[in-house]
PDB file of N, CA, C and O in Angstrom:
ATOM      1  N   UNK A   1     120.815 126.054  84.700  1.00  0.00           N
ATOM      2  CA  UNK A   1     121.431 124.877  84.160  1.00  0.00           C
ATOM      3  C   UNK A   1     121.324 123.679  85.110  1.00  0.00           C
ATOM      4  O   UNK A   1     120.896 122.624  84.643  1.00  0.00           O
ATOM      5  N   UNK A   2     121.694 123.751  86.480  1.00  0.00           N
ATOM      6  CA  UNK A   2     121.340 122.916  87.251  1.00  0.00           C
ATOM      7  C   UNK A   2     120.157 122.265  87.248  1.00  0.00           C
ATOM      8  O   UNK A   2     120.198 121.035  87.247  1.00  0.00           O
ATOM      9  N   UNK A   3     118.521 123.125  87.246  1.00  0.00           N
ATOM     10  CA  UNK A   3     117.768 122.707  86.839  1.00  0.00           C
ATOM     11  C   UNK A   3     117.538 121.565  86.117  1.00  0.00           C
ATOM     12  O   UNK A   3     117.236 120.462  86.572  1.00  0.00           O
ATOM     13  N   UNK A   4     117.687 121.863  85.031  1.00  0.00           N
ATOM     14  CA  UNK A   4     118.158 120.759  83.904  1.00  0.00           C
ATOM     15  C   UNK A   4     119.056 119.772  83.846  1.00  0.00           C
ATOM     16  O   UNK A   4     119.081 119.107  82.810  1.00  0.00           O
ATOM     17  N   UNK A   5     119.841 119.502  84.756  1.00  0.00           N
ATOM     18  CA  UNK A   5     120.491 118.444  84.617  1.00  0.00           C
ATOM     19  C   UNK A   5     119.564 117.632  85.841  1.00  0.00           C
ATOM     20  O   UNK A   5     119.175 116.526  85.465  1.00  0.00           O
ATOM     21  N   UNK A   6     119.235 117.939  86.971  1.00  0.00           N
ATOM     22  CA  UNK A   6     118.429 117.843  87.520  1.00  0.00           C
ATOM     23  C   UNK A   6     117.169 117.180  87.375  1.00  0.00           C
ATOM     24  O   UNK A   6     116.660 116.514  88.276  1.00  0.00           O
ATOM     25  N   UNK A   7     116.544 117.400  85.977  1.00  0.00           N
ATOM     26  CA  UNK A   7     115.400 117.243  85.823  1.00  0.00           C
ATOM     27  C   UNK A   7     115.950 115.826  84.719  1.00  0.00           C
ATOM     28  O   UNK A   7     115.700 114.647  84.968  1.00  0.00           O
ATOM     29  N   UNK A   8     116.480 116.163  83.893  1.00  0.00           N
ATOM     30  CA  UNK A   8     116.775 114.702  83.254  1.00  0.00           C
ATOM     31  C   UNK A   8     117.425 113.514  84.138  1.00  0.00           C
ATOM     32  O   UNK A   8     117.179 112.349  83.827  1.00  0.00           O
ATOM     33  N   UNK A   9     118.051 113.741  84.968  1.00  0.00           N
ATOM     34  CA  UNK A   9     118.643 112.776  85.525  1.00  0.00           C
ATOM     35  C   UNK A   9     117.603 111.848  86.402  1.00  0.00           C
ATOM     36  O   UNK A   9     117.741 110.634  86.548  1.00  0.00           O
ATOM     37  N   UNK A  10     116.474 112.686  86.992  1.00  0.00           N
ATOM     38  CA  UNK A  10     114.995 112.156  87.475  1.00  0.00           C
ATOM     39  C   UNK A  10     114.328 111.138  86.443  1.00  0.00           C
ATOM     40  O   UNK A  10     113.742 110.088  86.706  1.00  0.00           O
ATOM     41  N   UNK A  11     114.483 111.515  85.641  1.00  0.00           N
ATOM     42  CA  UNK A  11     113.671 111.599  83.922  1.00  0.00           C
ATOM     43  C   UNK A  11     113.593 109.624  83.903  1.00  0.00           C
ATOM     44  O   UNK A  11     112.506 109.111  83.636  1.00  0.00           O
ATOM     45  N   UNK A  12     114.959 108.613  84.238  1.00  0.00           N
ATOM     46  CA  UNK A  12     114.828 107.531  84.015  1.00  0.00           C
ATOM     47  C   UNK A  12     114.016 107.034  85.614  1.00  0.00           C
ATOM     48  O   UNK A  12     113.143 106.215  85.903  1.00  0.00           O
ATOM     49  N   UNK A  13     114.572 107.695  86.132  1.00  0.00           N
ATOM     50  CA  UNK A  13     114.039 107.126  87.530  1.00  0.00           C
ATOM     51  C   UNK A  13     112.407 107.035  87.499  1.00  0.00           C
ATOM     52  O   UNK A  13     111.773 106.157  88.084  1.00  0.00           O
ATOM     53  N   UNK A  14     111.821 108.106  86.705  1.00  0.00           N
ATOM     54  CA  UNK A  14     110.733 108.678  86.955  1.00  0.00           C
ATOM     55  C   UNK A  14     110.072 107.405  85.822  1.00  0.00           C
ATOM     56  O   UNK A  14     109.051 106.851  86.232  1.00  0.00           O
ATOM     57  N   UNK A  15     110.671 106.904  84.316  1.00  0.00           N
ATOM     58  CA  UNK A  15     109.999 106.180  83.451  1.00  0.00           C
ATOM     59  C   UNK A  15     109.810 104.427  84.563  1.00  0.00           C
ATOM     60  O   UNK A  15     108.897 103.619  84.395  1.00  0.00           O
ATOM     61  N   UNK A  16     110.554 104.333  85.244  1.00  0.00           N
ATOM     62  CA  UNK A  16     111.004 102.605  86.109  1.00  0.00           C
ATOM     63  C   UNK A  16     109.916 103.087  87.097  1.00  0.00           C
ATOM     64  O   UNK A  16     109.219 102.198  87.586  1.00  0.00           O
ATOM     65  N   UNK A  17     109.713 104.136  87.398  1.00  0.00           N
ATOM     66  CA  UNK A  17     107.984 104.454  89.206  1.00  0.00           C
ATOM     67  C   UNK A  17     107.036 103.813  87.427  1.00  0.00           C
ATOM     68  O   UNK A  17     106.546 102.698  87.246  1.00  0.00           O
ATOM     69  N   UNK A  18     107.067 104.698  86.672  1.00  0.00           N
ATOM     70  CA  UNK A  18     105.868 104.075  85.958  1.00  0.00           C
ATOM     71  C   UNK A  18     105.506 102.625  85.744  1.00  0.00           C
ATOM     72  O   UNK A  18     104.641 101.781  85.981  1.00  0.00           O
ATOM     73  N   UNK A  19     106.566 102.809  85.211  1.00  0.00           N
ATOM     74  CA  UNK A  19     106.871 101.342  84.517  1.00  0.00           C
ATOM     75  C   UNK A  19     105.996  99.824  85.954  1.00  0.00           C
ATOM     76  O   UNK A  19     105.008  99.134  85.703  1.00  0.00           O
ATOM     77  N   UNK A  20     106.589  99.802  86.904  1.00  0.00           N
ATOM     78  CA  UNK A  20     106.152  99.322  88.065  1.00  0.00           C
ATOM     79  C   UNK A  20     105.219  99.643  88.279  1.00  0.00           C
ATOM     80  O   UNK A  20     104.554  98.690  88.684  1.00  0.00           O
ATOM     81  N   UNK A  21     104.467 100.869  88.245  1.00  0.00           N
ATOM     82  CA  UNK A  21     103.002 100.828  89.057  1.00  0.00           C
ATOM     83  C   UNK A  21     102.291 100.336  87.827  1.00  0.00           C
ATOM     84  O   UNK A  21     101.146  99.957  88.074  1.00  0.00           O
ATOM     85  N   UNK A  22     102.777 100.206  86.156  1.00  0.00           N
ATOM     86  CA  UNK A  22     101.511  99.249  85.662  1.00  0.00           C
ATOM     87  C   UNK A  22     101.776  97.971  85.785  1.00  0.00           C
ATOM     88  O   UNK A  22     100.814  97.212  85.899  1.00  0.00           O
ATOM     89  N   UNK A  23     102.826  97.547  85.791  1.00  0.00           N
ATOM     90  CA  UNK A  23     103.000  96.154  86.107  1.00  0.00           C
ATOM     91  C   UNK A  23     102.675  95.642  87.511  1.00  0.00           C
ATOM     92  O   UNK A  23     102.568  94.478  87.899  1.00  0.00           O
ATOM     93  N   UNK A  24     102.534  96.874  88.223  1.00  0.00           N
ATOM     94  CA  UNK A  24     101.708  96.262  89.430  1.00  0.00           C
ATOM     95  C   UNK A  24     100.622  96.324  89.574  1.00  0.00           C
ATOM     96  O   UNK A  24     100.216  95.463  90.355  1.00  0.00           O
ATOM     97  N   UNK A  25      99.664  97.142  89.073  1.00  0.00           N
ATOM     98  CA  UNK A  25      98.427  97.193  88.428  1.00  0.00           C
ATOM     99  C   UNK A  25      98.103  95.913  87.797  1.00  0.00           C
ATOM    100  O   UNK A  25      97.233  95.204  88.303  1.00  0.00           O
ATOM    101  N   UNK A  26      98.707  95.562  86.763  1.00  0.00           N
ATOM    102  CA  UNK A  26      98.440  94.435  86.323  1.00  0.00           C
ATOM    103  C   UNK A  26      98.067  92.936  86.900  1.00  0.00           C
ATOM    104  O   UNK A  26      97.114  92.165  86.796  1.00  0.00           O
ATOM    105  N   UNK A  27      99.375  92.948  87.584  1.00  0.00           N
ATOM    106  CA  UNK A  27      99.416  91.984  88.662  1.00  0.00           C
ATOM    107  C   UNK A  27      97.905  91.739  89.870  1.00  0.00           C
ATOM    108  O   UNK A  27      97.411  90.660  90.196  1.00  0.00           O
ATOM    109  N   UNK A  28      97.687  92.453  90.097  1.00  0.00           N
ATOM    110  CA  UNK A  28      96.695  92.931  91.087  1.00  0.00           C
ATOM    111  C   UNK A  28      95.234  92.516  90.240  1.00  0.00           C
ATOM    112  O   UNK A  28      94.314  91.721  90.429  1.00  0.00           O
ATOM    113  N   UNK A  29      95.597  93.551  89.187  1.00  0.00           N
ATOM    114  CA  UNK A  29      93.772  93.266  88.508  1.00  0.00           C
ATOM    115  C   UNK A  29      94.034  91.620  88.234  1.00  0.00           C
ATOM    116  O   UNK A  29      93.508  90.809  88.996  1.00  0.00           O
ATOM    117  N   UNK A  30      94.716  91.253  87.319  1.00  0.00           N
ATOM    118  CA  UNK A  30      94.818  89.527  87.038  1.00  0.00           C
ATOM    119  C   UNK A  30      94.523  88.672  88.294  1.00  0.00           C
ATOM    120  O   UNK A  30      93.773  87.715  88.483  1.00  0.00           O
ATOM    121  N   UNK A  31      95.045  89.091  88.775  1.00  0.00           N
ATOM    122  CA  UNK A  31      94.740  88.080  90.432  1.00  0.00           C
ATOM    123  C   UNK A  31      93.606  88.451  91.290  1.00  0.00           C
ATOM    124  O   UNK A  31      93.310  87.625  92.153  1.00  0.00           O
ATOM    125  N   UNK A  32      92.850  89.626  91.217  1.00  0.00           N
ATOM    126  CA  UNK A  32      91.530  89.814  91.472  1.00  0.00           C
ATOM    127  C   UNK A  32      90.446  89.021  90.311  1.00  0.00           C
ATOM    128  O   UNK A  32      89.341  88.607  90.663  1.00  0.00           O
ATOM    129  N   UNK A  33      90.979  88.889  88.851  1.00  0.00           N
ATOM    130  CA  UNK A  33      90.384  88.449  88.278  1.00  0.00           C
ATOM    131  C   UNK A  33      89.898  86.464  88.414  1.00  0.00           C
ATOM    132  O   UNK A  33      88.942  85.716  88.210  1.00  0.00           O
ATOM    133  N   UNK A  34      91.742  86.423  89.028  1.00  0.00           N
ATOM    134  CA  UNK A  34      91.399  85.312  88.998  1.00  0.00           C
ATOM    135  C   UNK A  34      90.575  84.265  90.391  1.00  0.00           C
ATOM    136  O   UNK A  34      89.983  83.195  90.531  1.00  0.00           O
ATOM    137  N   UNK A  35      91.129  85.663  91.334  1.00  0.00           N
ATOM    138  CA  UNK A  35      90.147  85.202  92.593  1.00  0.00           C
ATOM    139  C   UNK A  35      88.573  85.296  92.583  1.00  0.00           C
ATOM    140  O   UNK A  35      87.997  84.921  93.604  1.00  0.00           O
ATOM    141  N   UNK A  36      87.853  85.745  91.565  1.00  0.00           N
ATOM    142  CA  UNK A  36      86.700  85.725  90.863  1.00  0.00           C
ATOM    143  C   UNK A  36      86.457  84.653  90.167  1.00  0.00           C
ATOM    144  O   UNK A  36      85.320  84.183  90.218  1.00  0.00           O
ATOM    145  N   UNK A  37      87.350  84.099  89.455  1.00  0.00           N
ATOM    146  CA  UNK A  37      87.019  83.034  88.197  1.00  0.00           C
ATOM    147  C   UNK A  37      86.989  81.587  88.467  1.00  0.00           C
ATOM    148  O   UNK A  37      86.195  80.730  88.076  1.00  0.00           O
ATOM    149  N   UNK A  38      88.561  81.460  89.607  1.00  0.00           N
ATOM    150  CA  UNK A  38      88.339  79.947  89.544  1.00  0.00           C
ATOM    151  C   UNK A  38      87.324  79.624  90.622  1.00  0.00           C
ATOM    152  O   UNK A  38      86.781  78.549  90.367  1.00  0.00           O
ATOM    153  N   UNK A  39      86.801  80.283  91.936  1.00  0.00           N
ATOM    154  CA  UNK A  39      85.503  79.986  92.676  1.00  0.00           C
ATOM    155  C   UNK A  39      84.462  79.309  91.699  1.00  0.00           C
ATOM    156  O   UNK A  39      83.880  78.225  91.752  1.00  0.00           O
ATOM    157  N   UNK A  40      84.440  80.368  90.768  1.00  0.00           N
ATOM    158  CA  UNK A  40      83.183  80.389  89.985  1.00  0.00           C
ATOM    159  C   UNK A  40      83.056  79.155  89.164  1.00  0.00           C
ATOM    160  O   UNK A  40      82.071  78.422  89.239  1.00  0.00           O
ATOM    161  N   UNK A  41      84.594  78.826  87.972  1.00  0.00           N
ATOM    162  CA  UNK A  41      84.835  77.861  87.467  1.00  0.00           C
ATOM    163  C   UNK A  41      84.555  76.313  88.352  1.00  0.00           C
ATOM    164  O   UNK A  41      83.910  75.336  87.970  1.00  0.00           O
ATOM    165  N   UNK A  42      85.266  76.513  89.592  1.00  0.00           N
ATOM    166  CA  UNK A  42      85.128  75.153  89.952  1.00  0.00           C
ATOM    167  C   UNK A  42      83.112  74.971  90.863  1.00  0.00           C
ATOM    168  O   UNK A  42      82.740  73.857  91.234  1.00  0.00           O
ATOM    169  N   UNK A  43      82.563  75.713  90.963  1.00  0.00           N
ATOM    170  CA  UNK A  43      81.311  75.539  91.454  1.00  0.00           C
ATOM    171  C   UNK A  43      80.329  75.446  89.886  1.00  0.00           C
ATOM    172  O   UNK A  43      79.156  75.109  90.050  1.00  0.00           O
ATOM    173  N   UNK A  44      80.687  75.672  88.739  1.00  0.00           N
ATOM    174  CA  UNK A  44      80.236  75.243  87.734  1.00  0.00           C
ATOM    175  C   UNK A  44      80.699  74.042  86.914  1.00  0.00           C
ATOM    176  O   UNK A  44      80.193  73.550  85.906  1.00  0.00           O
ATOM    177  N   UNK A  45      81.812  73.689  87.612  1.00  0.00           N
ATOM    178  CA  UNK A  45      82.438  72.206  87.393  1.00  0.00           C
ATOM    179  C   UNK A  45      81.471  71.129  87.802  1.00  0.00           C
ATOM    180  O   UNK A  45      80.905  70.188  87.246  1.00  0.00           O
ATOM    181  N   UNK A  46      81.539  71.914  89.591  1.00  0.00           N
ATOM    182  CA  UNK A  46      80.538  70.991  90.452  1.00  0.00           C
ATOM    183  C   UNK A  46      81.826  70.214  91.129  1.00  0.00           C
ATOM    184  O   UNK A  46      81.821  69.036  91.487  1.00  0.00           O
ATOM    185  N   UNK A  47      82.727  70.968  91.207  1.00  0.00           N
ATOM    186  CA  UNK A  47      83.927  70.480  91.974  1.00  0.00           C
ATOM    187  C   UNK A  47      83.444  71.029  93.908  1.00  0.00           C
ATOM    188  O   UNK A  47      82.953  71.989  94.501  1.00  0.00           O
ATOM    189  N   UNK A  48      83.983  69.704  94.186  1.00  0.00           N
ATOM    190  CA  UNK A  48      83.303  70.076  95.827  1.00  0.00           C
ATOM    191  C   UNK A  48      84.796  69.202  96.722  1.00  0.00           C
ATOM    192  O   UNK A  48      85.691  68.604  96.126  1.00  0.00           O
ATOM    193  N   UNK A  49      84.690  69.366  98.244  1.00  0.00           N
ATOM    194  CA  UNK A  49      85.744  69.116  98.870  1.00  0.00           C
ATOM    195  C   UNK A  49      85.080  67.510  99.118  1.00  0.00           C
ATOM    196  O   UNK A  49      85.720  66.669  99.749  1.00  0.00           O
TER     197      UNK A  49
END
């Protein structure tokens, strides 16, 4: 029985680790994406210092 109470009580903790590592995933790929895009964007602008 312990088991089981045990194991559900993990159960929310365990959905919020998920929950965060895709939203940090996310975070990460978007901002790799965008450290790719605007270089690119502004040298096809023809934007210069």
């Amino acid at each position: 029985m312990k088991e089981m109470k045990e194991s559900k009580s993990k159960l929310p903790f365990a959905k919020w680790i998920k929950r965060f590592g895709f939203a940090g995933f996310m975070f990460f790929f978007i901002k790799g994406l965008l450290w790719l895009i605007v270089p690119a964007l502004l040298i096809w602008l023809g934007f210069s210092w």
